[in-house]
Backbone as numpy.savetxt, mean C-alpha at the origin, in Angstrom:
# Nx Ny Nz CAx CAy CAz Cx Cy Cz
-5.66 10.03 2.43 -4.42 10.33 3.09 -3.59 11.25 2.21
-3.85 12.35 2.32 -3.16 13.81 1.67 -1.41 13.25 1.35
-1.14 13.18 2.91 0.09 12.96 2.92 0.97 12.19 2.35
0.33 10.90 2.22 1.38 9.91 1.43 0.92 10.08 0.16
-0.42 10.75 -0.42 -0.41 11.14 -2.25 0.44 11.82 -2.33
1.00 13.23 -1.72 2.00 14.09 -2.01 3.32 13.49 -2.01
3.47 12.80 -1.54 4.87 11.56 -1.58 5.55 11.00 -2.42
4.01 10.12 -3.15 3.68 9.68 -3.85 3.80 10.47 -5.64
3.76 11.28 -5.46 3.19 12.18 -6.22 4.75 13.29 -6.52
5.33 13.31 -5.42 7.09 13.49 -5.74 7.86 12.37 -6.57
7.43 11.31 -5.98 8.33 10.44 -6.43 7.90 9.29 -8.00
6.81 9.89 -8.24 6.37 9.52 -9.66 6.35 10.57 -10.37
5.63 11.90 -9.93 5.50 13.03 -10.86 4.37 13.05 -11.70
3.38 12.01 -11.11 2.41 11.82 -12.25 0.92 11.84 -11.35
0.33 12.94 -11.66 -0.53 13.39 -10.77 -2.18 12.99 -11.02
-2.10 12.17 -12.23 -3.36 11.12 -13.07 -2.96 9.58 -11.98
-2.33 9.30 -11.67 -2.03 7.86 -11.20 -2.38 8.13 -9.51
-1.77 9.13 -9.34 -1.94 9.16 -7.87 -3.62 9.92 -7.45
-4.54 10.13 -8.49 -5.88 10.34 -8.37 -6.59 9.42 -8.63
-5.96 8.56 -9.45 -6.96 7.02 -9.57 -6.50 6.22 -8.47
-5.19 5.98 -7.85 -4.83 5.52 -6.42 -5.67 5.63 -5.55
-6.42 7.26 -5.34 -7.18 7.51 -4.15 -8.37 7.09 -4.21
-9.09 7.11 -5.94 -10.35 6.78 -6.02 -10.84 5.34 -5.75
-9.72 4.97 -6.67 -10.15 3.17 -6.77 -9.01 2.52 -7.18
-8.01 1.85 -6.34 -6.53 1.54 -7.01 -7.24 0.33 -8.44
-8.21 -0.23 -8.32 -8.04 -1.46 -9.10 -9.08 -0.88 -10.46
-9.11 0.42 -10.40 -9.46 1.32 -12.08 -8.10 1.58 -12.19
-6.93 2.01 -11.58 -5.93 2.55 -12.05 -5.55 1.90 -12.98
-4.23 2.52 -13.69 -3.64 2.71 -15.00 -2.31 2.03 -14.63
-2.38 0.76 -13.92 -1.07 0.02 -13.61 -0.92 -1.17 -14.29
0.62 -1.83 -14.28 0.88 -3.08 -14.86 0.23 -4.03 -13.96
0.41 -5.29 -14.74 -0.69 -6.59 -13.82 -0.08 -7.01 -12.66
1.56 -6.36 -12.84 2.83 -7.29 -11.66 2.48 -6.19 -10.14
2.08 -4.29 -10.63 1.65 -3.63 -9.66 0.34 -3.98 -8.84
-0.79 -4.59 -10.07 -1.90 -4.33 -9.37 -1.95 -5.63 -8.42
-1.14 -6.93 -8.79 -1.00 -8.16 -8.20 -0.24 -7.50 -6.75
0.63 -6.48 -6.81 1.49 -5.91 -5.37 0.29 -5.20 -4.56
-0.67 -4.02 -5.32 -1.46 -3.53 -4.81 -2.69 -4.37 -3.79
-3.06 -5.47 -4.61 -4.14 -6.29 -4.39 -2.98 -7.07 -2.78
-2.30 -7.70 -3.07 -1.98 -8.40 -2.05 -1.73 -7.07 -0.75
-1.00 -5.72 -1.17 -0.97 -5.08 0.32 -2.47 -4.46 0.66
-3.24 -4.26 0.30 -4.58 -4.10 0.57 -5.25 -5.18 1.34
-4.99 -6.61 0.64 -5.91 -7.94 1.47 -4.50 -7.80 3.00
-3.47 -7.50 2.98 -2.88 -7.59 4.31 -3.42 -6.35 5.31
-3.62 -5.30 4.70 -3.91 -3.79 5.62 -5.75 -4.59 6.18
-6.65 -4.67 5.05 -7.74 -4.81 5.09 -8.50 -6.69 5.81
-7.68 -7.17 5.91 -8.04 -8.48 6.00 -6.74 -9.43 6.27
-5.88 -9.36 7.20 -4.65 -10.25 7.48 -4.89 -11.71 7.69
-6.07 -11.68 8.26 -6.09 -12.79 8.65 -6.54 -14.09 7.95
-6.53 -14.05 6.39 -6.93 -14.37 5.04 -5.68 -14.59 4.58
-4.62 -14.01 5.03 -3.14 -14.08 3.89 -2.93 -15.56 4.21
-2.66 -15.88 2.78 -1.86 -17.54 2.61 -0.57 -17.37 2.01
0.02 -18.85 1.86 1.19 -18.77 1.17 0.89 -18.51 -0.27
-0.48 -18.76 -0.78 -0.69 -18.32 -1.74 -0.50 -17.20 -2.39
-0.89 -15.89 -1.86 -0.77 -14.95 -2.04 0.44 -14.16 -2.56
1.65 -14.90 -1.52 3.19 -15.07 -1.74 3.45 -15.01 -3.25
2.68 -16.47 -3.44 3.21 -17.40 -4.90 2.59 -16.76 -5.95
1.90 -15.66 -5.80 1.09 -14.83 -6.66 1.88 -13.58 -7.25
2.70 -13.05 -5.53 3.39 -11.84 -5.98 4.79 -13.09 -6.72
5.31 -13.96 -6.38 6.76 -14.31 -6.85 6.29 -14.53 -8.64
5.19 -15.30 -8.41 4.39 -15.73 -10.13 4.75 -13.78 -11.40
4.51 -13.17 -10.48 4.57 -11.89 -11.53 5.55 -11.38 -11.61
6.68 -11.76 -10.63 8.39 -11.42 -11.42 8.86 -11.14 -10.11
7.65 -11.07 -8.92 8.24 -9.78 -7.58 9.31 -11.50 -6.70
11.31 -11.15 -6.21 11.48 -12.11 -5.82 11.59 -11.70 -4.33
11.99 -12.90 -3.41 12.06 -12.85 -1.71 12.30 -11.18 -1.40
13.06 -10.57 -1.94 13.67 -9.29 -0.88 12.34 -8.08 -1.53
11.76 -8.44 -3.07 10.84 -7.39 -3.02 9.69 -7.78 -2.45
9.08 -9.24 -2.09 7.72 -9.38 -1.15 8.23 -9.10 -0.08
9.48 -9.00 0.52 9.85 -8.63 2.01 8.96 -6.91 2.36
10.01 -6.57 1.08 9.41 -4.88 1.43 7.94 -4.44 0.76
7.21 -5.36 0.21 5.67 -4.85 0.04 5.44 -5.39 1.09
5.43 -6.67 2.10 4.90 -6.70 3.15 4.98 -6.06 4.14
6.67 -5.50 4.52 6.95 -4.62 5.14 6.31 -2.82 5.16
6.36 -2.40 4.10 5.86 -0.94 4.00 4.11 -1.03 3.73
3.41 -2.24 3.48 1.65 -2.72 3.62 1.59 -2.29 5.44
2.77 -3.69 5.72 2.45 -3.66 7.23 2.75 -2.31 8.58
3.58 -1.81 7.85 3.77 -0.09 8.25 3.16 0.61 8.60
2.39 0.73 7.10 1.07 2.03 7.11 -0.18 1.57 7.69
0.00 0.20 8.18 -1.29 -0.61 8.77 -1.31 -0.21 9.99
-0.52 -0.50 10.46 0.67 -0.16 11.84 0.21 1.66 12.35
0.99 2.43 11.31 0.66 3.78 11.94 -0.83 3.96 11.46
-1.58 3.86 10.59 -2.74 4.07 10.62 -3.63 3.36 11.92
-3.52 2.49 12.36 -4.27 1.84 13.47 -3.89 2.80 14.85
-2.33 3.58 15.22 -2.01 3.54 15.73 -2.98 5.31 16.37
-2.59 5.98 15.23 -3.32 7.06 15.01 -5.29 6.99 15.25
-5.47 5.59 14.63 -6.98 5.68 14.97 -7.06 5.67 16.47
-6.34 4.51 16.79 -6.36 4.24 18.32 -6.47 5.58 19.37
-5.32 6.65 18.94 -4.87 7.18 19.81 -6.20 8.53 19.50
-6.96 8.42 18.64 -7.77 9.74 18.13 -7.75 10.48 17.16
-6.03 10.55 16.92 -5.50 11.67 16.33 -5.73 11.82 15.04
-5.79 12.79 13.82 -5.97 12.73 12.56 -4.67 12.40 12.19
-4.63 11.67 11.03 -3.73 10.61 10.48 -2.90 11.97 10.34
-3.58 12.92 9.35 -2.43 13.66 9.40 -1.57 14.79 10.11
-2.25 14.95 11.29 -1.60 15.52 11.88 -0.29 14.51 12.95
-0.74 13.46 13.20 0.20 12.39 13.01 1.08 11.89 12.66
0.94 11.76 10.92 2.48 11.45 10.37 3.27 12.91 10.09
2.96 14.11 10.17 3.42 15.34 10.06 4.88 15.43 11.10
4.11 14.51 12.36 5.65 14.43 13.22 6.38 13.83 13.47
6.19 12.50 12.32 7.41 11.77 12.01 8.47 12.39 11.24
């Protein structure tokens, strides 16, 4: 997804992180509290129907509190959202989010 690396890639400035992102997030070069955020919005995009309260107590266990698991679940469940929406409809993702 071109589009959200370039995003991505504004808003860090760091163009080594956002190439290990695309390859393999769990080689990347992140703290344990990110890859614990990464790992849980991946098992929600890739597998929802697996999420426990556990998972919760995993992101709160690494420092993340109520209003920041709100918005990793929220912006996981987003891109789940328009990516499905785009498969559904045919369209290439990116010509898609281009007209948001």
């Amino acid at each position: 997804m071109t589009h959200h690396g370039e995003g991505l890639l504004r808003l860090t400035k760091d163009a080594d992180l956002v190439r290990q992102l695309k390859e393999d997030y769990r080689k990347s070069n992140v703290t344990e509290a990110e890859m614990t955020m990464l790992d849980y919005a991946s098992k929600l995009t890739l597998e929802p129907w697996n999420m426990t309260e556990d998972d919760v107590l995993t992101l709160r266990a690494q420092g993340f509190g109520d209003e920041a698991v709100l918005h990793i679940n929220m912006i996981a469940g987003y891109y789940a959202f328009v990516n499905r929406l785009a498969d559904g409809l045919g369209v290439p993702l990116e010509d898609f989010m281009a007209g948001v």
